[in-house]
N, C-alpha and C positions, 0 to 999 in steps of 0.2 A: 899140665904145662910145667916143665921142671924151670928151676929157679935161677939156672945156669943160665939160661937165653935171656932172659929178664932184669941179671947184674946191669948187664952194661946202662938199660933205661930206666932202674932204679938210683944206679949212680947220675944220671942227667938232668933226676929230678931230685936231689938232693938238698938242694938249695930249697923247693918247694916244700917238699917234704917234712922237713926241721918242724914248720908250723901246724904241722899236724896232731904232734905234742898237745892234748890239752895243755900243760903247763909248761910250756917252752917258755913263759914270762918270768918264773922263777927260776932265777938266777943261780940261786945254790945247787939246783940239781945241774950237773954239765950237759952240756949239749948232746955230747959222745953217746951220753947214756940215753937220753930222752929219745935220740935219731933210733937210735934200737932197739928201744920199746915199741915208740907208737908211731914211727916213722919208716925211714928206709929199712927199718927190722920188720914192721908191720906187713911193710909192702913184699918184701922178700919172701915171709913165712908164708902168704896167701896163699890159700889155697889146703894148708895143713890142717887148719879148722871146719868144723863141718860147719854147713851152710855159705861159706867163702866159695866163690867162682870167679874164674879168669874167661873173659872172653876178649877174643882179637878177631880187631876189626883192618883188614888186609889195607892198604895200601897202593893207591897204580905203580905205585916207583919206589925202588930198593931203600927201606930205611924210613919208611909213611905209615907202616904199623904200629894200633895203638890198643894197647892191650889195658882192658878195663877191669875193675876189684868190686867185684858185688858181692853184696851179704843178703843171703834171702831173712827172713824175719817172719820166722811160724807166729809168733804173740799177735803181731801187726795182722797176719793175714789172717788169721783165725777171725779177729775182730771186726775186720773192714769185709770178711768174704770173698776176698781177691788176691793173687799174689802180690806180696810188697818187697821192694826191695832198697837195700841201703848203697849207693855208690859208693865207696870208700876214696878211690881218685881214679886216675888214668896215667898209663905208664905210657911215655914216648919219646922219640928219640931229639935232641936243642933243633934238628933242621927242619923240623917238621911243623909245615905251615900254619898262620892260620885257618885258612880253607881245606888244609887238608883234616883238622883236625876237626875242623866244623862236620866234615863229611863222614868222618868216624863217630863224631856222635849222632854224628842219623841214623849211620848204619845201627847203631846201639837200641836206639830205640826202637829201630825196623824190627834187629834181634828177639827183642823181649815183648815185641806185638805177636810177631810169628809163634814165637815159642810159649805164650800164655794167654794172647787173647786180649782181654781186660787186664790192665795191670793198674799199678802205683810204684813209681821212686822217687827216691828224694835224695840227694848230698848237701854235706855238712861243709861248704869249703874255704878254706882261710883267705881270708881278704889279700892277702899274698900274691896266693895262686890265680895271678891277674888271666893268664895264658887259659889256663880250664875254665875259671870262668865264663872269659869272652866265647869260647867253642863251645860250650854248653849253652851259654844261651839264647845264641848265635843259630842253634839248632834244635832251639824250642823250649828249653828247659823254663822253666818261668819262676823267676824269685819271688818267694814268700814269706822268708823273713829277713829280717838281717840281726847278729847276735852280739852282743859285748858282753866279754866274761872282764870281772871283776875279781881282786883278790883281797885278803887282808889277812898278811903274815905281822913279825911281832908281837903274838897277841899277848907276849908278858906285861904290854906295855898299854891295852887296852882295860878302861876305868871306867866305861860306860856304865848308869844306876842299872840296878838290878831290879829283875820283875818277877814274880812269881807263876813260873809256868808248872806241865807235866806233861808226859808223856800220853798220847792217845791209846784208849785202847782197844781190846779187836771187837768188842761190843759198839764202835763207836766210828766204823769204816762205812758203813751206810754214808753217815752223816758228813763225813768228810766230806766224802766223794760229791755230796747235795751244796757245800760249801762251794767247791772246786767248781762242778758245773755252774752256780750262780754267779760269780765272780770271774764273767766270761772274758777271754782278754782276745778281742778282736785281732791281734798283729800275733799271738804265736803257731804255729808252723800250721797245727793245723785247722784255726779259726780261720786265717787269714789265706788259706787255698780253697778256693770254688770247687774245687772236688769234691768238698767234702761238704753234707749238708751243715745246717747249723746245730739239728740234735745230734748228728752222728760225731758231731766237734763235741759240743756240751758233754755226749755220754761219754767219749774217750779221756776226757778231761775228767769225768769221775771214774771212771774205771784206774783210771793209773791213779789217783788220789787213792782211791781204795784200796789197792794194791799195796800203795806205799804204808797202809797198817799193817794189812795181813799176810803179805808176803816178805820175799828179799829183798824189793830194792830200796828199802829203808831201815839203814839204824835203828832210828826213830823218828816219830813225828810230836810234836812239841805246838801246845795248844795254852791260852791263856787259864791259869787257876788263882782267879780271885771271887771271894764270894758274890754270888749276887748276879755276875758278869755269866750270859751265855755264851759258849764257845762258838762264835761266827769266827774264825778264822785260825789257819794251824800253818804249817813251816816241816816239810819233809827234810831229814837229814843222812848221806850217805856218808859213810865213814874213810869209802873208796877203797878199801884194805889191798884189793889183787896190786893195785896200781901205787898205792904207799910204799906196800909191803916191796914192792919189783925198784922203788928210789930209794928205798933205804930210809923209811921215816912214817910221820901218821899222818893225814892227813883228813878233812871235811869235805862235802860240796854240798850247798842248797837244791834240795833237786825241785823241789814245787811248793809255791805259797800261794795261799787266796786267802784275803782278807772282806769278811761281810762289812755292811754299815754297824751291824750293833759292835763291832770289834775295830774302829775306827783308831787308826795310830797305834795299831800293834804291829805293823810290819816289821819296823824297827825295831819292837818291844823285842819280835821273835829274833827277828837275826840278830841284835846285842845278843840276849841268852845262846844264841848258836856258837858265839867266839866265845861267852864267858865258857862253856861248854867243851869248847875245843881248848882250849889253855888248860882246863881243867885235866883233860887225858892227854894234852903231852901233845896234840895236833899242831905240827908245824905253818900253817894255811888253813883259811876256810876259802872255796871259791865260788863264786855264784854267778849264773849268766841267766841276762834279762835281754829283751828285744830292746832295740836303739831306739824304740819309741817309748819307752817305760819310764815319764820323768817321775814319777814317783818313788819307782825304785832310784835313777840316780839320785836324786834329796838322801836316801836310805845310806846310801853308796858314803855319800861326802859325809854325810853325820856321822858317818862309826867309822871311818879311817880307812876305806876299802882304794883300791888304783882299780885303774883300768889296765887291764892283760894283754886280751885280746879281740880282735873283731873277725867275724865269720857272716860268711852268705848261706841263707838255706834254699834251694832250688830243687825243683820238684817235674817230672813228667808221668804223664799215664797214656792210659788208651781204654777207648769206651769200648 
């Protein structure tokens, strides 16, 4: 699908789109730029990266085509044993219904029964995008979670006591991962989807904790070192580079915390050290997003000087 047919209802969804920005809430980077990173740029390139597909779903009447952004996801499906896929958004044109677009997301998921059988998808989408929403849900997709990213820039100015942490290490991703699993949190994406069983939530929840020693998707992870004290609980951290490095600046995000009982009131412990950390290398922002039912992270939030960013819906469809 060349990229030429697709300006017109990448410009119509532009307004939407802005919020797709992880960090559209920070102010300092311009909008200009952000829309062409992770936005009406994002939506444009589709299709140039592998695993990206366009599919369109036709219309009875001229100008009702609504052409969908999926990301297939080998790590996901390898895991789960079924194809997975990540909806990115839907492109369509301001006149087009809401029933019309109810009926394009059927077709979508008729699409992806036909063509795989058993599946899993999910989208990430901004509380904004009122219009995808309702057409997506409208046509089965089922919310399962709902997200608020927090941020906490300033950090010259952050004076929180200091704790004495350390880095995990790769002798010690078992044990994470047993962390993660036990400190199960019923509301995230995929505790909180019947899809999924509850050991296949638990293992995935260790697997990506695990991961996050021994692979890339973690800087670091950052675990309590005081004598005496066993380690129930650690604090993944990404440094975000592809995406700093594309604004012009450094930047952090919380990717995954679990806190056991014997490490009680270290949430906090860890994400202070996560800003004294990021001030330390020069990190403009740290950002971290927790489900809207997580009032312990917000206590976390209000105690170290974080705002609230953004709110996002996670909504999910499959086929048996």
């Amino acid at each position: 699908m060349g990229t030429e047919s697709l300006s017109p209802l990448v410009a119509a969804r532009a307004a939407e789109l802005a919020y797709y920005s992880p960090y559209y809430f920070l102010r300092q980077f311009s909008g200009e730029l952000q829309q062409a990173l992770f936005g009406t740029g994002t939506a444009t390139r589709w299709g140039q990266e592998a695993g990206t597909k366009t599919y369109r779903t036709t219309g009875e009447k001229p100008g009702a085509d609504v052409y969908w952004l999926l990301r297939s996801l080998p790590w996901d499906s390898d895991y789960f044993g079924l194809p997975t896929f990540r909806l990115f958004t839907g492109l369509f044109a301001a006149q087009v219904t809401a029933a019309e677009l109810v009926t394009a997301a059927h077709a979508l998921r008729q699409h992806l029964a036909e063509r795989n059988g058993t599946f899993y998808a999910f989208s990430i989408v901004p509380a904004e995008d009122v219009r995808l929403l309702q057409g997506l849900t409208a046509a089965g997709w089922q919310l399962v979670e709902t997200r608020l990213t927090y941020y906490r820039d300033h950090l010259e100015d952050f004076t929180y006591p200091r704790h004495t942490v350390r880095a995990a290490t790769l002798g010690e991703a078992a044990h994470i991962g047993r962390i993660a699993a036990a400190a199960r949190n019923p509301y995230d994406r995929i505790h909180a989807d019947n899809w999924f069983s509850e050991a296949q939530a638990d293992g995935y929840s260790a697997r990506y904790a695990e991961n996050a020693v021994t692979g890339d998707l973690a800087a670091t992870v950052l675990v309590p070192n005081v004598p005496g004290l066993p380690v129930d609980s650690f604090l993944a951290i990404s440094d975000l580079e592809i995406d700093a490095s594309a604004l012009g600046t450094r930047l952090s995000r919380v990717l995954l915390t679990a806190v056991g009982p014997a490490n009680r009131g270290w949430h906090a412990k860890l994400v202070a050290e996560t800003l004294h950390r990021a001030h330390a290398l020069g990190h403009e922002a740290v950002v971290m997003t927790t489900q809207a039912t997580n009032h312990a992270v917000f206590r976390t939030c209000e105690k170290l000087g974080f705002r609230l960013g953004a709110t996002s819906h996670v909504l999910a469809c499959n086929c048996r």
